[in-house]
Backbone as XML, in Angstrom:
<?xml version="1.0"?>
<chain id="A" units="angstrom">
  <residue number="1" name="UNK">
    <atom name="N" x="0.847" y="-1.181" z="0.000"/>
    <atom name="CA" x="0.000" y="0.000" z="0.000"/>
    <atom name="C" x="0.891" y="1.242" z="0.000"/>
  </residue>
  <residue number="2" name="UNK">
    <atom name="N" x="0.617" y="2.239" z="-1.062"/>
    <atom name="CA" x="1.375" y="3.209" z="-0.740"/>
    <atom name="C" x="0.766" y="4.660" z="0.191"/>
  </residue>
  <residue number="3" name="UNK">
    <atom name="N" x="2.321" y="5.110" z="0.908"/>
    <atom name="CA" x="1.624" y="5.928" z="1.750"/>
    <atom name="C" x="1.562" y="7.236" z="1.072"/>
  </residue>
  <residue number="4" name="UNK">
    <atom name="N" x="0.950" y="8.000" z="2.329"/>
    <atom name="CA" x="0.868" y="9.800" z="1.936"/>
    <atom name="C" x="2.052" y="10.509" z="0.975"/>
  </residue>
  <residue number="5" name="UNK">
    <atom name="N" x="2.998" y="9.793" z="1.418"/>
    <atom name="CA" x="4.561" y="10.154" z="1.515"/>
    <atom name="C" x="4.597" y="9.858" z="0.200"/>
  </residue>
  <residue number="6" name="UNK">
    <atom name="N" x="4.217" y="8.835" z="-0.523"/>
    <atom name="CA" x="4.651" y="7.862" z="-1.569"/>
    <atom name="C" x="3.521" y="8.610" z="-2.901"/>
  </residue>
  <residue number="7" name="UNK">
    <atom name="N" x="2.569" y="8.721" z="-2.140"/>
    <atom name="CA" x="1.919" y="10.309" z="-3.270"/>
    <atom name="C" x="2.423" y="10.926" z="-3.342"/>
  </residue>
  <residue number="8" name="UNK">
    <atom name="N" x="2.642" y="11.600" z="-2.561"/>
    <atom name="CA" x="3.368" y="13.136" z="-2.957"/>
    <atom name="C" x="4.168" y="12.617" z="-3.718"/>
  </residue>
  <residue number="9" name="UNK">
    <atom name="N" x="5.041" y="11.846" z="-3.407"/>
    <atom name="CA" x="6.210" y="11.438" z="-4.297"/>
    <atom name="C" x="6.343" y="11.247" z="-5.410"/>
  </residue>
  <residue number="10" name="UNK">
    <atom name="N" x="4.734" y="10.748" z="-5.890"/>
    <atom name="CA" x="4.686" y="10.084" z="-7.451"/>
    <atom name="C" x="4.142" y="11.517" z="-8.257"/>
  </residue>
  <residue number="11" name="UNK">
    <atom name="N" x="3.546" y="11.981" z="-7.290"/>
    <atom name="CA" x="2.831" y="13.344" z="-7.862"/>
    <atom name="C" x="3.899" y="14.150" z="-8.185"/>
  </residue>
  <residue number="12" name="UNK">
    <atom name="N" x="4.749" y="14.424" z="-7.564"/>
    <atom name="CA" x="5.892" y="15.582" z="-7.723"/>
    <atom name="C" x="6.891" y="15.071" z="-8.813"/>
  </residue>
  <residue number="13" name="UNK">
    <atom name="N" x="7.057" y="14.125" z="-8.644"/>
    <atom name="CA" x="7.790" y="13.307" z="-10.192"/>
    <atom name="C" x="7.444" y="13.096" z="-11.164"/>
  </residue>
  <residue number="14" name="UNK">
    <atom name="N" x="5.583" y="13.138" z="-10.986"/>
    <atom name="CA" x="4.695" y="13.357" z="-12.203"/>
    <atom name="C" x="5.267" y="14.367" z="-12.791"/>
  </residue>
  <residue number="15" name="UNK">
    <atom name="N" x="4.856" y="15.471" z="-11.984"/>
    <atom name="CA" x="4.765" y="17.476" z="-12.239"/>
    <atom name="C" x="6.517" y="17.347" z="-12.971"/>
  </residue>
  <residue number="16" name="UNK">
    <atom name="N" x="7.269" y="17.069" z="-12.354"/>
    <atom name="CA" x="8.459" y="17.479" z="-12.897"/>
    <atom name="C" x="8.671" y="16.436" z="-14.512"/>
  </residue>
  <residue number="17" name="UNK">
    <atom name="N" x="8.513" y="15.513" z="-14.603"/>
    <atom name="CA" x="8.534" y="14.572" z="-15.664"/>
    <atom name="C" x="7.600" y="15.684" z="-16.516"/>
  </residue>
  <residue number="18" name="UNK">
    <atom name="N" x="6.624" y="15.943" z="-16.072"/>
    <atom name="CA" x="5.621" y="16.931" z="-17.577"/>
    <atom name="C" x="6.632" y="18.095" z="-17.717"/>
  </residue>
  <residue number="19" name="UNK">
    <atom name="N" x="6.971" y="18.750" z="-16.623"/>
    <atom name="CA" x="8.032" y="19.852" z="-16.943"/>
    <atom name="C" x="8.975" y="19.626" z="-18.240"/>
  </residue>
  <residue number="20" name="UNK">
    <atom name="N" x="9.887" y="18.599" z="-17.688"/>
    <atom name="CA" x="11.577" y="18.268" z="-18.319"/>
    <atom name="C" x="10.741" y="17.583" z="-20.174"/>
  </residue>
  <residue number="21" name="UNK">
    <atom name="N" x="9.630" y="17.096" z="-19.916"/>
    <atom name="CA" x="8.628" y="16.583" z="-21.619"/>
    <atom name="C" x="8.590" y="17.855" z="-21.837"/>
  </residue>
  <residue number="22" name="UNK">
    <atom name="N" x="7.865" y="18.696" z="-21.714"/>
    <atom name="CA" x="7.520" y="20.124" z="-22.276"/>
    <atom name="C" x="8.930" y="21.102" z="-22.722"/>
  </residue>
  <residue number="23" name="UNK">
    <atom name="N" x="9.653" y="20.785" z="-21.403"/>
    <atom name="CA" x="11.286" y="21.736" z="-22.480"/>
    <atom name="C" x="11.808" y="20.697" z="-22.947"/>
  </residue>
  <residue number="24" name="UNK">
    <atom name="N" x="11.755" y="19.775" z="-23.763"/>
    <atom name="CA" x="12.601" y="18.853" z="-24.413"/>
    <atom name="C" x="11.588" y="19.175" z="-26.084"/>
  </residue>
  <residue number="25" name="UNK">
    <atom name="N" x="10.417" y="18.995" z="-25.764"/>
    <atom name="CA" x="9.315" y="19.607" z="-26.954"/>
    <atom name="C" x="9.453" y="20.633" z="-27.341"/>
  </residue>
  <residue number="26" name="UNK">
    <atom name="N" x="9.660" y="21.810" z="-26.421"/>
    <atom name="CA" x="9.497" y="23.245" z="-27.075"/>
    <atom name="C" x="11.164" y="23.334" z="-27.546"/>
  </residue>
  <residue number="27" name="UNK">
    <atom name="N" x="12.074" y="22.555" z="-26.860"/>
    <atom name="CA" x="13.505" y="22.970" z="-27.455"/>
    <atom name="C" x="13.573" y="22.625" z="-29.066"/>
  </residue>
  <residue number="28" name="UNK">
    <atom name="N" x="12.977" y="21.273" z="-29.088"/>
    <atom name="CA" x="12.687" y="20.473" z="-30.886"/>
    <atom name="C" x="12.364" y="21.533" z="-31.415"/>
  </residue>
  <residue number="29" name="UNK">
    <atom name="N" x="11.271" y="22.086" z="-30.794"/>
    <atom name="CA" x="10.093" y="22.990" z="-32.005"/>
    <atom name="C" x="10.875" y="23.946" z="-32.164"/>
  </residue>
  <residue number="30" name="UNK">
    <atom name="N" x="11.353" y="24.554" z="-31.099"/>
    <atom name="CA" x="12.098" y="25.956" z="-31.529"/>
    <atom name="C" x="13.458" y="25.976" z="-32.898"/>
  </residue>
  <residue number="31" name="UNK">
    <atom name="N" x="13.733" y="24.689" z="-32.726"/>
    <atom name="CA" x="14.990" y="24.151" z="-33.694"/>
    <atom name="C" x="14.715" y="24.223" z="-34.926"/>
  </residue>
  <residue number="32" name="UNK">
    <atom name="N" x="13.590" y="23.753" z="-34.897"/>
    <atom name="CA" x="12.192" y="23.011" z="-36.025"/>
    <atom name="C" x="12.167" y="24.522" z="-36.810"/>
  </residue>
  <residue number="33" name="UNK">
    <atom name="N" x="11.347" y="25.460" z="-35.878"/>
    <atom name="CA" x="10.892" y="26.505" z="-36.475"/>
    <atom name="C" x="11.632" y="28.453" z="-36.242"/>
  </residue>
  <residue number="34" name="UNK">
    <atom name="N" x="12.292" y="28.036" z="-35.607"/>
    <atom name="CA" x="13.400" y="29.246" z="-35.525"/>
    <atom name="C" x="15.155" y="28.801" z="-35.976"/>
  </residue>
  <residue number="35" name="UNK">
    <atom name="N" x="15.641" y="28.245" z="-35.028"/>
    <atom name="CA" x="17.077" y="28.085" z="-35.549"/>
    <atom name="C" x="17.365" y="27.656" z="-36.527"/>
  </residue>
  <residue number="36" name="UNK">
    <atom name="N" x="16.705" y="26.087" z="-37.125"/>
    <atom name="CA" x="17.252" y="25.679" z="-38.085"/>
    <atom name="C" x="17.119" y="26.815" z="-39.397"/>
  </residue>
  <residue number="37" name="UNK">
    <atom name="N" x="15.829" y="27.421" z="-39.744"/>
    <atom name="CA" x="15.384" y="28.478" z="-40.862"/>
    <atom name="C" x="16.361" y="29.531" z="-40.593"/>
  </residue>
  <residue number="38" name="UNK">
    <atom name="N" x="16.656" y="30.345" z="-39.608"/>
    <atom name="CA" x="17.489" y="31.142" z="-39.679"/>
    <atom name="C" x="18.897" y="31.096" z="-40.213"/>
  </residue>
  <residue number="39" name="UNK">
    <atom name="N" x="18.993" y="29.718" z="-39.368"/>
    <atom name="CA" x="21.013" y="28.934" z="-40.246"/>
    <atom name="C" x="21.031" y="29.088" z="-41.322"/>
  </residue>
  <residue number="40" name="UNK">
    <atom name="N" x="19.729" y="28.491" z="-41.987"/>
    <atom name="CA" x="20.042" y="28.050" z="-43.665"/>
    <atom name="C" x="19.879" y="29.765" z="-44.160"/>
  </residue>
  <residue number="41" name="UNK">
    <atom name="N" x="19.105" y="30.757" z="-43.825"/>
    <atom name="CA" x="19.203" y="31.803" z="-44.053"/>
    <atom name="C" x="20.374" y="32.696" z="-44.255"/>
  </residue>
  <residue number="42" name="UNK">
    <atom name="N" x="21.252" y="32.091" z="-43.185"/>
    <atom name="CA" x="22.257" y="33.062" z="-43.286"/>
    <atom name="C" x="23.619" y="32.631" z="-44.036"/>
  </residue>
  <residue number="43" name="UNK">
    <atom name="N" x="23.123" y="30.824" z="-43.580"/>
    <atom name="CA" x="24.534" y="30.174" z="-45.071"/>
    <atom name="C" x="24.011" y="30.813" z="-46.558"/>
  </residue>
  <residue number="44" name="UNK">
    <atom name="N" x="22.543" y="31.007" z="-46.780"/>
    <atom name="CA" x="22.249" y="31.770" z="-47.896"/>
    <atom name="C" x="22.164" y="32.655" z="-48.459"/>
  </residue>
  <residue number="45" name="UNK">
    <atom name="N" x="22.745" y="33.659" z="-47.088"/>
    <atom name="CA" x="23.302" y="35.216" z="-47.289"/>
    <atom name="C" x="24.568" y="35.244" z="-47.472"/>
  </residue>
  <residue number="46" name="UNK">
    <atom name="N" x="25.240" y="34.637" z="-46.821"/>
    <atom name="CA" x="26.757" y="34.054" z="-46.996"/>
    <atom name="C" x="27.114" y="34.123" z="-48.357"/>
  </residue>
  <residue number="47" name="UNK">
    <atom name="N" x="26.190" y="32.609" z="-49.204"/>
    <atom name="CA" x="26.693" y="32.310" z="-50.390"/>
    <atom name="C" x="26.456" y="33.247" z="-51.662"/>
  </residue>
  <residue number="48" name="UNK">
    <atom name="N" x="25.537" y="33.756" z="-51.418"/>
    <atom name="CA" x="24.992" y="35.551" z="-51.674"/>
    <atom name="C" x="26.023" y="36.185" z="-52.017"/>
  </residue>
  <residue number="49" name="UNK">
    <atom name="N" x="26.623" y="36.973" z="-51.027"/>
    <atom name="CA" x="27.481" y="37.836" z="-50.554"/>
    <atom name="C" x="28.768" y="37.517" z="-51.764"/>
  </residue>
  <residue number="50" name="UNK">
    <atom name="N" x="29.134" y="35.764" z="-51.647"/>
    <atom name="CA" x="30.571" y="35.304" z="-52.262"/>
    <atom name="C" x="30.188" y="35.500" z="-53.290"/>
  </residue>
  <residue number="51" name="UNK">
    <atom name="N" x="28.741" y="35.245" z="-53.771"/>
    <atom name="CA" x="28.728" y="34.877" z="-55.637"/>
    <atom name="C" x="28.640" y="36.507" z="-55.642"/>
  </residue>
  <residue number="52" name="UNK">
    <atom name="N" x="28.204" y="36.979" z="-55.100"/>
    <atom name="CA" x="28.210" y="38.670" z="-55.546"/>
    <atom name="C" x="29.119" y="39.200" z="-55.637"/>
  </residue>
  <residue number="53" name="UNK">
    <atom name="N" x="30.409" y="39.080" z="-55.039"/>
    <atom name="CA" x="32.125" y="39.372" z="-54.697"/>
    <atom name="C" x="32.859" y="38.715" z="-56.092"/>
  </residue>
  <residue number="54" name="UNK">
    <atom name="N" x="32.219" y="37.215" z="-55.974"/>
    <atom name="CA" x="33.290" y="36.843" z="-57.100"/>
    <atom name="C" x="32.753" y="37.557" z="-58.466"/>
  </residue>
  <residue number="55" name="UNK">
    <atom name="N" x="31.945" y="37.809" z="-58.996"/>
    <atom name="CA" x="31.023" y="38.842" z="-60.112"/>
    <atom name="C" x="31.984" y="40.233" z="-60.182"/>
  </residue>
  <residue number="56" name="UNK">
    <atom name="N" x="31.726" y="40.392" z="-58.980"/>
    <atom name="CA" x="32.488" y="41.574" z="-58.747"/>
    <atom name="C" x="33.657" y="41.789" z="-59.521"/>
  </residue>
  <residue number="57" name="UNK">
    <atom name="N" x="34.342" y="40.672" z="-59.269"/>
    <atom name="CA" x="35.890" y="40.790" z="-59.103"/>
    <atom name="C" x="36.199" y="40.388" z="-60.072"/>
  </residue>
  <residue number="58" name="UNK">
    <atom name="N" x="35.163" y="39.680" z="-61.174"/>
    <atom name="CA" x="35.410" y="38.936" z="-62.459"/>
    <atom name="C" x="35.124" y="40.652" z="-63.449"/>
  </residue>
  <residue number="59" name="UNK">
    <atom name="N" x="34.174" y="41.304" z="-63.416"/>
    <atom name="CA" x="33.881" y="42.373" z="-64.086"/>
    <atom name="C" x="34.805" y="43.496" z="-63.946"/>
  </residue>
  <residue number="60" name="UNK">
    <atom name="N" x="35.742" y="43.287" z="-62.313"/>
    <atom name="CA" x="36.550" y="44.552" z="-62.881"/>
    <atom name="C" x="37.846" y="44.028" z="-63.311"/>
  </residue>
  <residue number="61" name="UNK">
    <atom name="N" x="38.169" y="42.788" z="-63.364"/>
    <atom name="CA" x="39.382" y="42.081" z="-63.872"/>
    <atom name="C" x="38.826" y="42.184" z="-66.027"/>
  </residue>
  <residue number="62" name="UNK">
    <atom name="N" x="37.698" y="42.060" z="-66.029"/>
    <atom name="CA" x="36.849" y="42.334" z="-67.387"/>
    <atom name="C" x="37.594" y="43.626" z="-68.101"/>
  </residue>
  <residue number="63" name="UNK">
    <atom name="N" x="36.805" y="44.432" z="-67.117"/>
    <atom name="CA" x="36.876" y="46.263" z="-67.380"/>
    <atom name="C" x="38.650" y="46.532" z="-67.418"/>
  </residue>
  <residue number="64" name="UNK">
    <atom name="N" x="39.290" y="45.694" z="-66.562"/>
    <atom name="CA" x="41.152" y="46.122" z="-66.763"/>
    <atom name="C" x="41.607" y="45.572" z="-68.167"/>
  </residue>
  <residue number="65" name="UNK">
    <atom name="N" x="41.147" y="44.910" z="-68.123"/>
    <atom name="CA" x="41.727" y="43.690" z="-69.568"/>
    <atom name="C" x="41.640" y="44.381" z="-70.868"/>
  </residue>
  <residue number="66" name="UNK">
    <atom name="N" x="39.850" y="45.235" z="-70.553"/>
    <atom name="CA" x="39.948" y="46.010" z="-71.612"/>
    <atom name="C" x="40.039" y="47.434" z="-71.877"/>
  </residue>
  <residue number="67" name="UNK">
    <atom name="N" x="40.798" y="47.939" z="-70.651"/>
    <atom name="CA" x="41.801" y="49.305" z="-71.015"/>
    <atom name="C" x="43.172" y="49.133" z="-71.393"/>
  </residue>
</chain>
């Protein structure tokens, strides 16, 4: 038979077990729907940035060649 003691006990390990489920869920989701989209965002500003530089650098090597 369990006692008073042995409720509380299961109860409070309940409460904390739903806690430590709920930030293990919202950490996924946040990954899911903020970090991961932002990463690929910014490796895609990144690769942006290079192809725009190397353009760059091809048109004024262009423009020298032909003065």
């Amino acid at each position: 038979m369990v006692t008073e003691f042995g409720w509380f006990y299961i109860g409070g390990m309940t409460v904390l077990f739903l806690f430590w489920a709920y930030g293990i869920v919202s950490f996924v989701l946040d990954l899911k729907n903020v970090i991961i989209p932002k990463t690929r965002q910014y490796i895609r500003g990144r690769r942006r940035l290079k192809e725009e530089k190397k353009e760059e650098e091809e048109r004024e090597e262009r423009e020298r060649q032909l003065y």
